[in-house]
C-alpha positions as CSV (number, residue, x, y, z in Angstrom):
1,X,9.0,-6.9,-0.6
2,X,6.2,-5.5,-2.9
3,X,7.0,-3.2,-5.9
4,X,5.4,0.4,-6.6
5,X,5.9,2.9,-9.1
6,X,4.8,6.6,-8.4
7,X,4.6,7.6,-12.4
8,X,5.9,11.4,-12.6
9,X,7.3,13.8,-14.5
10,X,9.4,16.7,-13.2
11,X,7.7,19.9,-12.9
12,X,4.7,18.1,-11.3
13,X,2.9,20.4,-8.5
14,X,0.3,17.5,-7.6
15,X,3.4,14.9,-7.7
16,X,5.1,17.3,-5.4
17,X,1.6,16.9,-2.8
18,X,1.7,13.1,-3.2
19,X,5.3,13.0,-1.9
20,X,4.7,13.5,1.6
21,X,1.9,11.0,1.7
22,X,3.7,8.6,0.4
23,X,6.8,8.7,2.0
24,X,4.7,8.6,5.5
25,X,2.3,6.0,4.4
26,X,4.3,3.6,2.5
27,X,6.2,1.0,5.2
28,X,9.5,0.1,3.4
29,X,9.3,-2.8,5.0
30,X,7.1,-4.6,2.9
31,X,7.6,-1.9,-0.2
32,X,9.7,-0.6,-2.2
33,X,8.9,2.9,-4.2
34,X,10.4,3.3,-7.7
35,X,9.9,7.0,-9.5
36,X,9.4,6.5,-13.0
37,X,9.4,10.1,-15.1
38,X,6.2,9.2,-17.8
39,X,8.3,12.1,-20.0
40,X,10.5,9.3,-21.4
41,X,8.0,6.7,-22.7
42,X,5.5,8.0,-25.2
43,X,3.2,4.9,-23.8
44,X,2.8,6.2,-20.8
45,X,2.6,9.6,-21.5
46,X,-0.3,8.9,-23.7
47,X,-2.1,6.8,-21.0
48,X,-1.3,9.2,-17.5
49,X,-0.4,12.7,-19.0
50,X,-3.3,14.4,-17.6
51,X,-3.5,11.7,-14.6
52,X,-0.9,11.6,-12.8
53,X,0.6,11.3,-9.8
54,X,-0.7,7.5,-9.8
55,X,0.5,4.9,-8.0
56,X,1.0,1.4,-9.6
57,X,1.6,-2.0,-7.5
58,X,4.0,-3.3,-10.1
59,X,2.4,-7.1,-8.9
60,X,-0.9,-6.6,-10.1
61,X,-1.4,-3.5,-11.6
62,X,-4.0,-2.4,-9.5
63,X,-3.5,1.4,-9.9
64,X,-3.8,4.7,-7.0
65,X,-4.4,8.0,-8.8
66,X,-4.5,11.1,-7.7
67,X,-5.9,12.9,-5.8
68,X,-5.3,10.5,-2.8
69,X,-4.3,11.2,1.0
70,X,-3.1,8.7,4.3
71,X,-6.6,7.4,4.6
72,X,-7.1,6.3,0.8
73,X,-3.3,5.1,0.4
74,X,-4.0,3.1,3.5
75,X,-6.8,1.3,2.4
76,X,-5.1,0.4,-0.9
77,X,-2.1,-0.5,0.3
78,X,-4.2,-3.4,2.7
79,X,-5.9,-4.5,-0.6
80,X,-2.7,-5.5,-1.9
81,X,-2.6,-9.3,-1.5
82,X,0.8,-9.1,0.1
């Protein structure tokens, strides 16, 4: 099973349109989906504050932002070496 994060923070209207996509494009099957709120790590609010919702394979790194839909979460969900 493969590790994400969807980085967030509450209040988010774009992280509210990424929801849907996710939760039909992401087989939990091979992935698992962890919420992380940026609000309670200074880090990453410095580094995604104006970027997110983004999507980080917690393997690699390799990074989805925003904006996205099925088609572009598809395709990096394949390049993940699984």
């Amino acid at each position: 099973m493969r590790a994400l994060e969807l980085l967030t923070t509450e209040g988010c209207h774009l992280c509210e349109l990424a929801e849907p996509i996710l939760v039909q494009g992401v087989d939990p099957h091979y992935f698992t989906v962890d919420i992380v709120d940026i609000a309670y790590d200074d880090q990453l609010i410095d580094t995604y504050a104006t970027r997110i919702p983004v999507l980080v394979d917690s393997s690699s790194g390799a990074e989805l932002g925003w904006p996205f839909d099925a088609q572009t979460l598809a395709d990096f969900l394949r390049g993940l070496a699984l």
